[in-house]
C-alpha atoms as one frame of an Amber mdcrd trajectory, in Angstrom:
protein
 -14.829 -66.531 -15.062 -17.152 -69.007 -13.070 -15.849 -73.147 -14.092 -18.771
 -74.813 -15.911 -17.626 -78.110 -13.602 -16.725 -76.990 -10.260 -18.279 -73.676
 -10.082 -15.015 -71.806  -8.997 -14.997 -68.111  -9.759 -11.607 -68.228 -11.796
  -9.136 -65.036 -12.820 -10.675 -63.554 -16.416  -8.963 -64.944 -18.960  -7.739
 -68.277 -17.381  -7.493 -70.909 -19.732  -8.196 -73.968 -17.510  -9.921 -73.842
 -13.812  -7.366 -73.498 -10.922  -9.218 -76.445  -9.251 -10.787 -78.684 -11.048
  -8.733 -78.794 -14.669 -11.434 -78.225 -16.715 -10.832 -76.751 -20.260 -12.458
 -72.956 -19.695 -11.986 -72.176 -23.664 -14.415 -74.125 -25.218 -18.420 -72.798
 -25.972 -20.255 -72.036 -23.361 -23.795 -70.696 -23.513 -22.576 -67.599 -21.570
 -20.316 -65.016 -23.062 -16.937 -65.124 -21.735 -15.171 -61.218 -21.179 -11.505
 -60.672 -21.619  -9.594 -58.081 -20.227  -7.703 -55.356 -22.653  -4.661 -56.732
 -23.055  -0.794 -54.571 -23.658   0.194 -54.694 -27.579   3.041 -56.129 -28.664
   5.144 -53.251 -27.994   4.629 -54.629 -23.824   2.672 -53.660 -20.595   4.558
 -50.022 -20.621   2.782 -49.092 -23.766  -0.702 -49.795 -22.587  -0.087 -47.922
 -19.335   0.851 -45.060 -21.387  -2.266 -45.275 -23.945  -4.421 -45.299 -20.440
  -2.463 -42.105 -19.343  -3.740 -38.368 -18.816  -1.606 -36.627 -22.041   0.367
 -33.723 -20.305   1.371 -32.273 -17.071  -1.085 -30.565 -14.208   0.562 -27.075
 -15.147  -0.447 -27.416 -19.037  -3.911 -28.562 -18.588  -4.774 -25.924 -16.124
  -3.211 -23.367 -18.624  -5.111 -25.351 -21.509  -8.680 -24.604 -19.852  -8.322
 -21.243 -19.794 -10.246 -19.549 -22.233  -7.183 -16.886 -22.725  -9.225 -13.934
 -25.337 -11.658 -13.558 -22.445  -9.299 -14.173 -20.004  -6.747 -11.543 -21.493
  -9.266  -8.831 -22.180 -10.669  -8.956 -18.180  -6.992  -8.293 -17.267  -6.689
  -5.244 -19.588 -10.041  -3.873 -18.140  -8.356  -4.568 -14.861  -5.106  -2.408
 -15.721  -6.973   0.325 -18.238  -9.808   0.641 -15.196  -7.447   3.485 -13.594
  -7.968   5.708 -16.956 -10.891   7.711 -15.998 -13.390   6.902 -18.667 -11.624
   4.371 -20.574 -13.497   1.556 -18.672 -16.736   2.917 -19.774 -15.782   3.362
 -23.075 -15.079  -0.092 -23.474 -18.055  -1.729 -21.133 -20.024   0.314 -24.173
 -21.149   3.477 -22.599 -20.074   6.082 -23.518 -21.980   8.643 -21.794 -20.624
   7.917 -18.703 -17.050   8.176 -20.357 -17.747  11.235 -21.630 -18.462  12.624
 -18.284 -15.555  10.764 -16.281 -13.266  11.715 -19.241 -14.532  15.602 -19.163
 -14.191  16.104 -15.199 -10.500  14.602 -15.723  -9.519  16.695 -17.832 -11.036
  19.296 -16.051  -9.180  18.702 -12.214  -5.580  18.400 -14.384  -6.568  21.755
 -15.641  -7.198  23.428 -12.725  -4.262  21.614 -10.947  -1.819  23.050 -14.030
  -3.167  26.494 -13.528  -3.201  26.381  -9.771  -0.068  24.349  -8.907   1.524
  27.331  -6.683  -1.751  28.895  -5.595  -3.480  28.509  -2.067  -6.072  26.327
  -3.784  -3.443  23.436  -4.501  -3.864  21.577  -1.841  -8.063  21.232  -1.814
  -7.913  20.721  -5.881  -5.528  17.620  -4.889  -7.705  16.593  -2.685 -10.868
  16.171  -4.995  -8.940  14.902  -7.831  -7.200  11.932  -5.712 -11.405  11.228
  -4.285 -11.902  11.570  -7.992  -9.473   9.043  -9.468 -10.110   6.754  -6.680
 -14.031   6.428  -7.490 -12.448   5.845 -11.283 -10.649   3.080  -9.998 -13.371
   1.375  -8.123 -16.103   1.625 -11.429 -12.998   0.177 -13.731 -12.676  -2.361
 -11.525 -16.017  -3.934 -10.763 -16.895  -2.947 -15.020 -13.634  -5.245 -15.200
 -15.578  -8.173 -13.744 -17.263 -10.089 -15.916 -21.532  -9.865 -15.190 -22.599
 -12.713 -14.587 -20.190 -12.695 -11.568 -21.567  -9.182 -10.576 -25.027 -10.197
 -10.291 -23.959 -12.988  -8.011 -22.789 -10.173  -5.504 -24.115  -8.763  -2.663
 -23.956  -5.711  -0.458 -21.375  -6.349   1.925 -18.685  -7.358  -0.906 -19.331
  -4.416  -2.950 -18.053  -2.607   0.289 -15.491  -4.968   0.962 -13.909  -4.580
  -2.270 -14.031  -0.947  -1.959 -12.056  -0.712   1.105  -9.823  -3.336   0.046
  -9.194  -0.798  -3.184  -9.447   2.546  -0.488  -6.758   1.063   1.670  -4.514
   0.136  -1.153  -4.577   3.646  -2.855  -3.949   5.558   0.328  -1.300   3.244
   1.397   0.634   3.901  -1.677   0.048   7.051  -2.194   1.184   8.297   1.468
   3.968   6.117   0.930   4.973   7.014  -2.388   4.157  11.078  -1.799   6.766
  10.688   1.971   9.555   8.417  -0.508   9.505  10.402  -3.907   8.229  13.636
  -2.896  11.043  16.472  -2.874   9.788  18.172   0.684  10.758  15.393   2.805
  14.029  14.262   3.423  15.179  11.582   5.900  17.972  12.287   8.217  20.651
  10.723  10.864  21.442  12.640  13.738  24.970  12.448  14.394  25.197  14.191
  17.716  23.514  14.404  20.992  22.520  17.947  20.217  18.885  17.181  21.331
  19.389  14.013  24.375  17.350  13.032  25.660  14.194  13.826  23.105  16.629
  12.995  20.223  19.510  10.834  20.368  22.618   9.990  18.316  22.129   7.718
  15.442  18.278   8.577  15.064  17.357   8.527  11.962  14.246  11.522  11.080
  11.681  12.598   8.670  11.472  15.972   8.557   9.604  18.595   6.161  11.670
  20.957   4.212  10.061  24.465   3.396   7.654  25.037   6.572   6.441  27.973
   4.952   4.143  25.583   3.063   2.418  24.055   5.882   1.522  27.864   7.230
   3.037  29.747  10.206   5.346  27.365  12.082   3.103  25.835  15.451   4.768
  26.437  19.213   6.518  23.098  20.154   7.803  22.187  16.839  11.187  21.045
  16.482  13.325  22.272  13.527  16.410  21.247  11.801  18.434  24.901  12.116
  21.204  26.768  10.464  21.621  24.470   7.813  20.741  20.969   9.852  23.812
  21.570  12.180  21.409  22.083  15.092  17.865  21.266  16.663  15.913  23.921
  17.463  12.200  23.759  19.356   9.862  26.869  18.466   8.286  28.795  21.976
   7.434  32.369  20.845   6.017  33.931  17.983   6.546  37.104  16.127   5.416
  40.654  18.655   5.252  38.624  21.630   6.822  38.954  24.871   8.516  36.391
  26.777   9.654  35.886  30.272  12.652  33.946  32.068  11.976  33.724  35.611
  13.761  31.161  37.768  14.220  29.672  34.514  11.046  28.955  33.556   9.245
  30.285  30.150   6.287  32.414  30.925   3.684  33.867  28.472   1.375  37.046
  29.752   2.019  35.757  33.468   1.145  32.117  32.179   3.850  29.247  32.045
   4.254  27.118  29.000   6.836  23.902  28.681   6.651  23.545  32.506   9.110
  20.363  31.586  11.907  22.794  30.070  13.316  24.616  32.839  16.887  27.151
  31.332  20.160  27.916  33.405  19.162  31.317  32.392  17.591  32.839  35.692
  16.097  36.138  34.902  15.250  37.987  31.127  12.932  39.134  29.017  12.842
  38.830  25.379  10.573  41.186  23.721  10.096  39.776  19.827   9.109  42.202
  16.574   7.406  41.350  13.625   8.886  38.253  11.533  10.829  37.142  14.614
  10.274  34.035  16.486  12.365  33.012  19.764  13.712  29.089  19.508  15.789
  27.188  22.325  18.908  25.737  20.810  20.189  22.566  21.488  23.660  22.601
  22.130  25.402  19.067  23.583  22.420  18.549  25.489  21.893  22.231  26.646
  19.479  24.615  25.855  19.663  28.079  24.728  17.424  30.888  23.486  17.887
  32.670  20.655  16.004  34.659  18.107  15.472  33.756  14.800  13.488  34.782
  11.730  11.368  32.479   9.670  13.965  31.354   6.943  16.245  29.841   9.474
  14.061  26.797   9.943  15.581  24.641   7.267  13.157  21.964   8.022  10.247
  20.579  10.362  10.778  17.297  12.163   7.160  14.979  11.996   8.555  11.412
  13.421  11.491   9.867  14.277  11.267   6.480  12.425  14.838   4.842  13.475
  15.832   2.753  15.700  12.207   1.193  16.313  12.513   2.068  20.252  12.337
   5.576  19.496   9.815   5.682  17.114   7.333   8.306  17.726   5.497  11.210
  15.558   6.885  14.779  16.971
């Protein structure tokens, strides 16, 4: 406060001026402002009136409007029922329809599980789910933060939601599904393609996947040996200087057998496979249910890593 005497600006609330003496507490025609001052309790009490009440984590919780914000996150996890997002976004129509050609893929998937048709019925019905997911989700975001989008994050979310589903579904159909197994190699049947300690994905049940392709490699005779596939049923292969000929034509110019001179003339249902044997090869004549199971990568150690 300014001294009526001296004209010194003085602390608020000073009683007498710092440099002249002058009593500062009696009238004066202007109005003299005092600070708040601590109750008798002390100063720590009036700090703490003056305090924000709570901790950062409880008021951020505290804003939250948690109804709205609880029913967006059940939209969010419901959105994968086909239908059910429509239902509750209030239309119903479009549930109805979403709901009906559900219904209608799990039917044809019960009724053609072991049919040639499985595999194209899967097909639609994972497209279809996945279109199910990505109406749930946007119906899951509130409107007024829809309108506010534009064309290039509607397609950004979608293949944010694309690349999620077929991530974990070709993970979770190689992990959990029963025709793939993962196995070690504990020998040096197959050196130097495939080495001791290599760990393999391979398909069980070829028969599945169609007629067997030339070049595969197989897990035979109940995985004790590798076998790689070079002649189908009714052909007619050649050994000369011991390399594989087809009709005059060579195939696998990189294989090249001790055997010097044969001929191996196939029938029907019988397919000729070189055997790996400690690193050596040797032909021999099979028939289809000796191919326990088709080899598709090598995933262990991370050198070797390579589909097959």
């Amino acid at each position: 406060m300014e001294c009526p005497r001296c004209g010194l600006n003085n602390m608020p609330g000073s009683a007498a001026c710092f440099q002249c003496g002058a009593d500062l507490l009696v009238k004066q025609d202007k109005p003299i402002y005092y600070p708040p001052r601590a109750s008798k309790k002390g100063i720590q009490s009036g700090i703490k009136r003056h305090a924000r009440s709570g901790s950062m984590f409880e008021n951020l919780f505290s804003s939250i409007h948690l109804p709205p914000f609880t029913r967006n996150i059940l939209h969010g996890f419901l959105s994968i029922i086909p239908g059910l997002a429509q239902f509750i976004n209030k239309q119903p129509l479009k549930g109805v329809i979403f709901s009906f050609s559900a219904f209608i893929f799990i039917g044809l998937l019960i009724f053609n599980i072991k049919s040639i048709f499985f595999n194209f019925l899967l097909f639609f019905f994972l497209v279809f789910l996945l279109i199910a997911i990505y109406d749930g989700t946007f119906f899951s975001i509130p409107i007024e933060k829809r309108k506010q989008f534009n064309q290039s994050q509607y397609i950004g979310i979608g293949a944010v939601i694309m690349s999620f589903f077929i991530s974990f579904a070709s993970v979770g159909y190689m992990l959990f599904n029963v025709y793939f197994v993962s196995y070690r190699i504990n020998q040096n049947w197959a050196a130097p393609i495939i080495n001791r300690g290599d760990r393999l994905i391979a398909r069980n049940n070829p028969s599945r996947t169609g007629n067997p392709s030339r070049g595969d490699y197989f897990l035979m005779e109940n995985r004790r040996s590798i076998g790689v596939l070079v002649g189908y049923p009714n052909e007619r292969i050649k050994v000369n200087d011991g390399n594989l000929f087809i009709n005059d034509s060579q195939i696998f110019p990189d294989i090249h057998l001790r055997i010097i001179n044969t001929v191996y003339d196939l029938n029907a249902n019988e397919y000729l496979v070189l055997m790996y044997y400690n690193g050596k090869l040797t032909p021999k004549i099979v028939t289809k249910p000796s191919f326990n199971a088709r080899i598709i990568a090598i995933i262990q150690p991370p050198e070797h890593r390579k589909w097959m």
